[in-house]
C-alpha positions in Angstrom: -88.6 -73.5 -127.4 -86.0 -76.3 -126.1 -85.7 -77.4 -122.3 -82.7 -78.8 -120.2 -83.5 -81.7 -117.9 -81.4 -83.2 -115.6 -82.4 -84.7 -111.5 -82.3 -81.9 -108.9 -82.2 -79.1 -110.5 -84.7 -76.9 -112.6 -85.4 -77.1 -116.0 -84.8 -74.2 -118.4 -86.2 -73.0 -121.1 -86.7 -70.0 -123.7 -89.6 -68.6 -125.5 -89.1 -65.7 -127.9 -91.5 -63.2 -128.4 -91.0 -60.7 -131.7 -92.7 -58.7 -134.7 -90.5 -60.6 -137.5 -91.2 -58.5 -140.1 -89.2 -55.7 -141.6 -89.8 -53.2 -144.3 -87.2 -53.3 -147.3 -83.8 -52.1 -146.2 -85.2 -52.4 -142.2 -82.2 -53.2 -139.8 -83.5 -52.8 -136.2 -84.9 -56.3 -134.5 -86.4 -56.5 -130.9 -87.3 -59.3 -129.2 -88.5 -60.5 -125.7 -86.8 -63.4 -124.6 -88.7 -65.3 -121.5 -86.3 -67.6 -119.5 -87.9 -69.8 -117.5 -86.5 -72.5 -114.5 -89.3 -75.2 -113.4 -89.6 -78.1 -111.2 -86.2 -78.1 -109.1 -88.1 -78.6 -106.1 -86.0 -77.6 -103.1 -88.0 -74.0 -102.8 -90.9 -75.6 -101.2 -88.6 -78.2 -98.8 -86.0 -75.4 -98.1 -89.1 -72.6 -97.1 -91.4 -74.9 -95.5 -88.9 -76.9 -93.2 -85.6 -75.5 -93.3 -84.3 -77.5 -90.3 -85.5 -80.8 -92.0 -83.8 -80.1 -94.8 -80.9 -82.4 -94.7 -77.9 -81.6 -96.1 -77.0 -82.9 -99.7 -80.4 -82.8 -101.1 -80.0 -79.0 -101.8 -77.3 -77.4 -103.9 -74.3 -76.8 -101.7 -74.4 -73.0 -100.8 -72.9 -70.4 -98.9 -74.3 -67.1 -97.4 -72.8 -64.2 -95.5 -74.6 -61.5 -93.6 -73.5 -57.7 -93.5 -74.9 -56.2 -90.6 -74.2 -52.1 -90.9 -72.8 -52.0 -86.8 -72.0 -48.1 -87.9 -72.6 -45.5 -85.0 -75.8 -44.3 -86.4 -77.4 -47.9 -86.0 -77.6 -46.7 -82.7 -80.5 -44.0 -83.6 -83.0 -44.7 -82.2 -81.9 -47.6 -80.2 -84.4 -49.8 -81.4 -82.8 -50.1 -85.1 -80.0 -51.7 -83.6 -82.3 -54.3 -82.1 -84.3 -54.6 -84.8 -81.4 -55.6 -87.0 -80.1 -58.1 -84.6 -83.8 -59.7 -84.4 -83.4 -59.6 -88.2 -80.1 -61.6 -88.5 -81.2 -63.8 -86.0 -84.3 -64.6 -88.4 -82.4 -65.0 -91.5 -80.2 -67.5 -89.7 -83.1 -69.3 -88.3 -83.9 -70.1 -91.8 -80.6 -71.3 -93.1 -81.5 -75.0 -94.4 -79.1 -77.4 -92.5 -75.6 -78.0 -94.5 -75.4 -74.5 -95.7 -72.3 -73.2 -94.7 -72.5 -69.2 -93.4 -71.1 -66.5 -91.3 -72.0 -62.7 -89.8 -70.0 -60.1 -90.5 -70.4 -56.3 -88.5 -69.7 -53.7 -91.0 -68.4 -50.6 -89.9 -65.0 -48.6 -91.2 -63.9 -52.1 -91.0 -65.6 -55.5 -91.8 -65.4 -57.6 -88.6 -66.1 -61.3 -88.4 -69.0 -61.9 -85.8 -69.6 -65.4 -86.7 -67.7 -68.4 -86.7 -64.5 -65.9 -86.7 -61.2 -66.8 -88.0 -61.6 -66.4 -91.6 -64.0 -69.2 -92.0 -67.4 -69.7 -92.2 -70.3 -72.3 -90.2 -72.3 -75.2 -91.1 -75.5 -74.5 -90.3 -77.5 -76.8 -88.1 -79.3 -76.5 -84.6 -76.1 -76.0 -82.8 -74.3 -73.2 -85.3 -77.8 -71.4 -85.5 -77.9 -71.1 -81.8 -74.0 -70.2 -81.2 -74.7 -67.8 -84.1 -77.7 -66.1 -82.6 -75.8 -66.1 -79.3 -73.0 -63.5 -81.2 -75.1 -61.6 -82.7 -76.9 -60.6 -79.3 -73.5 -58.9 -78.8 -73.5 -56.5 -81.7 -73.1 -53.1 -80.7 -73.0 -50.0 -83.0 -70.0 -47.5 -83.1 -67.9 -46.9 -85.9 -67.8 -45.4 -89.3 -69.0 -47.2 -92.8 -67.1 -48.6 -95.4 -69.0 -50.9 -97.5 -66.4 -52.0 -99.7 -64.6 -53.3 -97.3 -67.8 -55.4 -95.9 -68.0 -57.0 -99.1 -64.2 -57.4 -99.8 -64.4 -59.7 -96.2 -67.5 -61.1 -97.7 -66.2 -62.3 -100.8 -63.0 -63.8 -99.0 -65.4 -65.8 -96.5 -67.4 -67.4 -99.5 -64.5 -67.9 -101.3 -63.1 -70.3 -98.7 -65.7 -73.1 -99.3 -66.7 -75.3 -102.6 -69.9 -74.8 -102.9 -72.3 -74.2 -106.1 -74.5 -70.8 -104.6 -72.4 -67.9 -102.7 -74.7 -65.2 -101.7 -74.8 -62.2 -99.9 -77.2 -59.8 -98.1 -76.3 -56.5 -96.6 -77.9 -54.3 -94.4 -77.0 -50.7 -93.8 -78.4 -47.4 -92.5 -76.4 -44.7 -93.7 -73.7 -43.3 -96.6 -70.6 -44.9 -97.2 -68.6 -41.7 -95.6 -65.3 -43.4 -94.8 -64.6 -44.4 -98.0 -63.8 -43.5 -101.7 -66.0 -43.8 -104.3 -64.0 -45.4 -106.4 -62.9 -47.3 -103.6 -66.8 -49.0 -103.1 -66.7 -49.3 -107.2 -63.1 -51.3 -107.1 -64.7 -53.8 -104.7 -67.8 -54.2 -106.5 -66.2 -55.0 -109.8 -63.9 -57.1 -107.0 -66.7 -59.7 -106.3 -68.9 -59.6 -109.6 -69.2 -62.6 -110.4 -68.3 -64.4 -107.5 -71.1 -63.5 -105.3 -74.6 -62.7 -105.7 -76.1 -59.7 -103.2 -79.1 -58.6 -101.9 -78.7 -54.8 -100.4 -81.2 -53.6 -98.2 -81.6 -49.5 -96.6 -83.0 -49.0 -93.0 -84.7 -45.7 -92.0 -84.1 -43.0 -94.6 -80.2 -41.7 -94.0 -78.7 -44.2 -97.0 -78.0 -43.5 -100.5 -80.3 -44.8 -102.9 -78.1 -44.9 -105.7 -75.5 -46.7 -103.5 -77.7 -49.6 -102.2 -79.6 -50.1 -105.8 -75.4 -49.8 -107.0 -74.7 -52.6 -105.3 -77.5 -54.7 -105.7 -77.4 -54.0 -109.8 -73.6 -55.1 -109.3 -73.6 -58.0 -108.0 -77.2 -59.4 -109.8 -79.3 -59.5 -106.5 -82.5 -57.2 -105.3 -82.4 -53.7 -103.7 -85.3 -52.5 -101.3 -85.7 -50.1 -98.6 -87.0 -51.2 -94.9 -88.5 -47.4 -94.0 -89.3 -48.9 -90.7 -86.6 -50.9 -89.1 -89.4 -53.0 -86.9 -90.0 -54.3 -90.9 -86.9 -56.1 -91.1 -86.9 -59.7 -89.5 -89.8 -60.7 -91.9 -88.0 -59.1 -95.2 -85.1 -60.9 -94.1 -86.8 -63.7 -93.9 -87.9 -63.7 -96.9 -84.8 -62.6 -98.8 -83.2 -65.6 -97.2 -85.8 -68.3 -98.1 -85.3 -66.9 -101.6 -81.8 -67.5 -101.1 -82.4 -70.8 -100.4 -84.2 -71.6 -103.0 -81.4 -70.5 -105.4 -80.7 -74.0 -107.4 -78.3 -73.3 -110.1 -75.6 -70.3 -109.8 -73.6 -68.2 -112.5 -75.8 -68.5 -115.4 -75.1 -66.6 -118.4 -77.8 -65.6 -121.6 -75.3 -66.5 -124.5 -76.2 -64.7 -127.6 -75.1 -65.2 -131.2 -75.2 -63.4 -133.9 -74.6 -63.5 -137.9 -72.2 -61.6 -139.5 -72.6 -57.9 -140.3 -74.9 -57.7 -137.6 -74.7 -56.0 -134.1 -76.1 -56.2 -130.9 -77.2 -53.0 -129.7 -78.6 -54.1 -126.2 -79.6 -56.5 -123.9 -81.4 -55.6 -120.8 -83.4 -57.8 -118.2 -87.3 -56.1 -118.2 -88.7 -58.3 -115.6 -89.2 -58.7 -112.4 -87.4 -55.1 -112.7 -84.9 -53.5 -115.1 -80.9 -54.4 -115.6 -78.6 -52.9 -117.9 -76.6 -55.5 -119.3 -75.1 -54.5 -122.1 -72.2 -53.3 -121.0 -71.5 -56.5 -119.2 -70.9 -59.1 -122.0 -68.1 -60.9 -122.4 -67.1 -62.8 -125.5 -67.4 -66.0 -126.3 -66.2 -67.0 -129.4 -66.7 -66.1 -133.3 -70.0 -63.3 -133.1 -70.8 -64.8 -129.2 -71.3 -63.3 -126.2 -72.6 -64.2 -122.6 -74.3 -61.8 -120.5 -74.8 -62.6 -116.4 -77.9 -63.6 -115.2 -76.9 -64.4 -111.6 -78.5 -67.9 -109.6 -82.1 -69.5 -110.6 -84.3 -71.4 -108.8 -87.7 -71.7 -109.5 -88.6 -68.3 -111.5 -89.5 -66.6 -114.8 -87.5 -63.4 -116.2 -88.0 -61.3 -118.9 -85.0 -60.0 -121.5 -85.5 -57.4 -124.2 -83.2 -58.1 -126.9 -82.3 -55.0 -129.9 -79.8 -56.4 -132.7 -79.2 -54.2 -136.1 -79.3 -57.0 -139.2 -77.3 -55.6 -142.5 -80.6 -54.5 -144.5 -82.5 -57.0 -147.2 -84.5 -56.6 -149.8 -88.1 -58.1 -149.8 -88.7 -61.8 -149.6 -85.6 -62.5 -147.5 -85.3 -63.8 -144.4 -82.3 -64.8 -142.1 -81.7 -65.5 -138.1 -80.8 -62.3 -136.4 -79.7 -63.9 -133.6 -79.7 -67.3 -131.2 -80.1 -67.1 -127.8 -79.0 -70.4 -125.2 -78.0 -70.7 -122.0 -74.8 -71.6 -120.5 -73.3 -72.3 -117.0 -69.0 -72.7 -116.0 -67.9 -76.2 -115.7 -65.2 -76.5 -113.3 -62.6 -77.8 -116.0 -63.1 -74.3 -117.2 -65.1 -74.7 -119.9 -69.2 -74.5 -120.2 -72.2 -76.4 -120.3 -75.0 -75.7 -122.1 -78.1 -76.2 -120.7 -80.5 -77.1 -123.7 -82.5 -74.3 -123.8 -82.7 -72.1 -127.4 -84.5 -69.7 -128.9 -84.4 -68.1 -132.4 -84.5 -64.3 -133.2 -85.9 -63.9 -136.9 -85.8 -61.1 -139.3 -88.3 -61.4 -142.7 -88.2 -58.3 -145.5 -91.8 -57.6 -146.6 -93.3 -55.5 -148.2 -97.1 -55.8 -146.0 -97.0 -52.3 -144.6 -99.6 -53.8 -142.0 -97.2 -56.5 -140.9 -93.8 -54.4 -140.6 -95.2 -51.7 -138.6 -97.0 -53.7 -136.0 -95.0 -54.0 -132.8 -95.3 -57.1 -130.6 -96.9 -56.8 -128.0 -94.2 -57.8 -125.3 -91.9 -55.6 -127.4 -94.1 -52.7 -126.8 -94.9 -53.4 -122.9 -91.1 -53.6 -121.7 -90.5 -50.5 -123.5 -92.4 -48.5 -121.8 -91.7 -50.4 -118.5 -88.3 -49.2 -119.1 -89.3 -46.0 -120.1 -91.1 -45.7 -116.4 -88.3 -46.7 -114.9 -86.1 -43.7 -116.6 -88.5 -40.9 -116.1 -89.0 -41.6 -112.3 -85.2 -41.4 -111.6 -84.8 -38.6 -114.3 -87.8 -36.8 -112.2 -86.7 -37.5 -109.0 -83.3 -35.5 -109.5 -84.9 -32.7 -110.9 -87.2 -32.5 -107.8 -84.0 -32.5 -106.0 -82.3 -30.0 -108.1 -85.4 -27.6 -107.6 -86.3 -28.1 -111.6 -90.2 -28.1 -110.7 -91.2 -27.8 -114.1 -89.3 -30.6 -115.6 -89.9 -33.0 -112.4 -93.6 -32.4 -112.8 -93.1 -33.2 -117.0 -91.4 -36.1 -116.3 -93.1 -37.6 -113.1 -96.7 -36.7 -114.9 -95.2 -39.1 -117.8 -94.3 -41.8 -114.9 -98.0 -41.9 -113.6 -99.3 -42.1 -117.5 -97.0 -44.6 -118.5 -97.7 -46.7 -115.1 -101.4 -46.0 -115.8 -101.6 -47.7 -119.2 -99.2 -50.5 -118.5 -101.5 -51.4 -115.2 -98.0 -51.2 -112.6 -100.6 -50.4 -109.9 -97.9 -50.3 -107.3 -95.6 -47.9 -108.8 -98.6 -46.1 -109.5 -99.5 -46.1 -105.6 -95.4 -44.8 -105.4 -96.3 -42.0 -107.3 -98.9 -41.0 -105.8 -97.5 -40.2 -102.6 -95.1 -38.1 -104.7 -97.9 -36.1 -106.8 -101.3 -35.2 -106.9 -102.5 -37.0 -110.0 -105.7 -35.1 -111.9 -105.7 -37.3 -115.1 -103.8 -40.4 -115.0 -104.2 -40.9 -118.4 -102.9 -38.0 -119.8 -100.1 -38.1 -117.6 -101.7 -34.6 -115.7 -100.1 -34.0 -112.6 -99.1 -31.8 -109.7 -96.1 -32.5 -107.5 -97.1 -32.5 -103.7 -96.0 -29.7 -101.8 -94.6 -31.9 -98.4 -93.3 -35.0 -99.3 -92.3 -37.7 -96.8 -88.6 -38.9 -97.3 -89.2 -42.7 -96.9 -92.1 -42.2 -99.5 -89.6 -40.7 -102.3 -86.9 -42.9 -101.4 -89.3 -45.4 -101.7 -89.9 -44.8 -104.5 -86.7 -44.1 -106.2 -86.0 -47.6 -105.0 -88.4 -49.7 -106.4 -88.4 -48.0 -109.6 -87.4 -50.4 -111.6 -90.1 -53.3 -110.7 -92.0 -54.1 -113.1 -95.2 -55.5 -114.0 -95.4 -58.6 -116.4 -97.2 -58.6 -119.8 -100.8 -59.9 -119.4 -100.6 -62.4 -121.9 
């Protein structure tokens, strides 16, 4: 394990967790990787006392707020409201110095606050004018995410500042525009903002709000009752806050011959990043891991070694952390960790799996077989939804996820957990699948 230090912000470091051992001719290595960020110390000042927060002892940030403004906001009235109380939360806990503006999404993205293409400083007199605008948000209109986020992305882009985030609130599909054209704007802005999505009621796409969330390295989460949504914004924006250090990347090397067949975040819930590396010199890659503050994640790591014969041993792979400089190149931040491979020929010791290794797969594997059940409930494929939603509850059972196991529950009647034995509920109510569909991909930590 190695550790950067430097004033102000958190220190990092990297703890690998593996079964080292291999049989003779054995290729395939796993490891968890835990990256961890410790004693940065602006989550406590920035949640407890936003307002007294002074400006400068923070990382300088940005945020912008997407408030769907889309005709169906208006249904019942109260969402509306609701979403307005909401903002006006979110801005309420802005730490002072952090530079931000509200933008109503509908077919177009309008600019509620400051206006003119640029964006606040917040303090007592911006929070107030802010707060003032956003009482005049009315809904009417179509929806056009992509073009919420294309505004968004401008807006951020117009200040130097170390954190630009987003968060995004909407209530319905994205009707009024292309798929591709949501997908062009998304791999528009990765990279350049981070983005919390959030669904109100139950008319939105799951798979478009988790979409964009997954995209742009921030959380997805449905608010089934809109009256729910001042306190999760809240939330989401002292988390914001407490973002310290922004773009870092997982930076993995390995030796010749060898190849990485995935990478993929386990905890706090499953990513897919494999398909997002980018090289970095001779047998390196980095892989995104969006802004830290104080927090602990989870990586599973799968590289295939050329095989050895027994009594050999070599470094699969190294795994170090790295974040842009502004001359273009990078700086690494200290922080190392060493994926092994040993041949041996102790069956007991090459056929053991680590215990990490064997908790993230099958947190992944819960993940999968909700959504894979979820679609064949959807497609009418009883059979297979009750198959693969029975292997959910077994799977979130043994691993001790008690609240996807809750989920699931409002989905099918479970008879024996453990074996997976399960019937799917006759009435189902929509916020309770979309539920969770949404939160499928939490996950619950390894007891260690």
């Amino acid at each position: 394990m190695a550790i950067f230090s430097k004033s102000n912000v958190p220190q990092f470091s990297v703890d690998v967790y593996q079964n080292e051992y291999l049989p003779e001719g054995g290729r395939e290595v796993n490891a968890v990787v835990t990256v961890t960020a410790t004693g940065g110390g602006t989550i406590g000042s920035a949640v407890a006392a936003p307002h007294l927060y002074s400006p400068g002892e923070g990382p300088s940030a940005a945020v912008v707020l997407m408030v769907d403004c889309s005709g169906s906001m208006d249904y019942p009235p109260t969402k509306m409201r609701n979403a307005r109380d909401a903002t006006a939360a979110a801005v309420d806990t802005l730490r002072d110095g952090v530079h931000f503006a509200v933008v109503a999404g509908t077919h177009l993205a309008r600019e509620v606050y400051p206006g003119e293409g640029g964006l606040a400083v917040a303090g007592p007199d911006t929070r107030e004018q802010a707060k003032q605008a956003l009482r005049k948000l009315s809904a009417g209109g179509g929806t056009a995410i992509g073009t919420w986020l294309r505004r968004a992305d401008r807006l951020l882009a117009s200040a130097d500042v170390a954190i630009r985030h987003g968060i995004l609130l909407t209530d319905g599909r994205n009707e009024h525009e292309s798929p591709e054209d949501l997908k062009a704007a998304l791999d528009a802005c990765a990279g350049r903002f981070t983005c919390d999505a959030r669904g109100v009621g139950t008319d939105w796409e799951v798979k478009e709000v988790t979409g964009i969330a997954s995209a742009l390295l921030g959380t997805a989460d449905i608010v089934a009752d809109p009256a729910g949504l001042a306190a999760d914004f809240t939330q989401m924006m002292e988390t914001a806050m407490g973002k310290e250090v922004a773009d870092v990347s997982l930076r993995l090397w390995t030796p010749a011959g060898a190849t990485v067949t995935f990478v993929k975040q386990v905890a706090p819930t499953v990513e897919e990043l494999t398909g997002r590396r980018t090289e970095a010199g001779p047998r390196a890659g980095d892989y995104p891991l969006g802004s830290w503050g104080d927090e602990s994640r989870d990586y599973h790591l799968c590289v295939e070694v050329p095989p050895a014969a027994v009594g050999q041993e070599m470094l699969a792979a190294r795994v170090s952390l790295v974040i842009p400089h502004p001359d273009g190149s990078v700086q690494n931040l200290g922080a190392q960790g060493l994926v092994r491979a040993v041949w041996t020929d102790d069956l007991a010791a090459s056929t053991s799996i680590n215990p990490q290794v064997a908790h993230y797969t099958g947190q992944a594997e819960l993940a999968e077989v909700i959504q894979e059940g979820l679609d064949l409930r959807k497609v009418g494929d009883m059979d297979g939804a009750t198959a693969k939603l029975g292997r959910a509850v077994q799977l979130a059972s043994a691993s001790g996820n008690a609240d996807t196991a809750k989920l699931l529950a409002k989905v099918v009647d479970v008879v024996d957990a453990a074996t997976g034995t399960v019937r799917l509920k006759a009435k189902v109510e929509e916020a309770d699948e979309m539920t969770l569909e949404t939160r499928s991909t939490k996950t619950v930590r390894v007891k260690k």
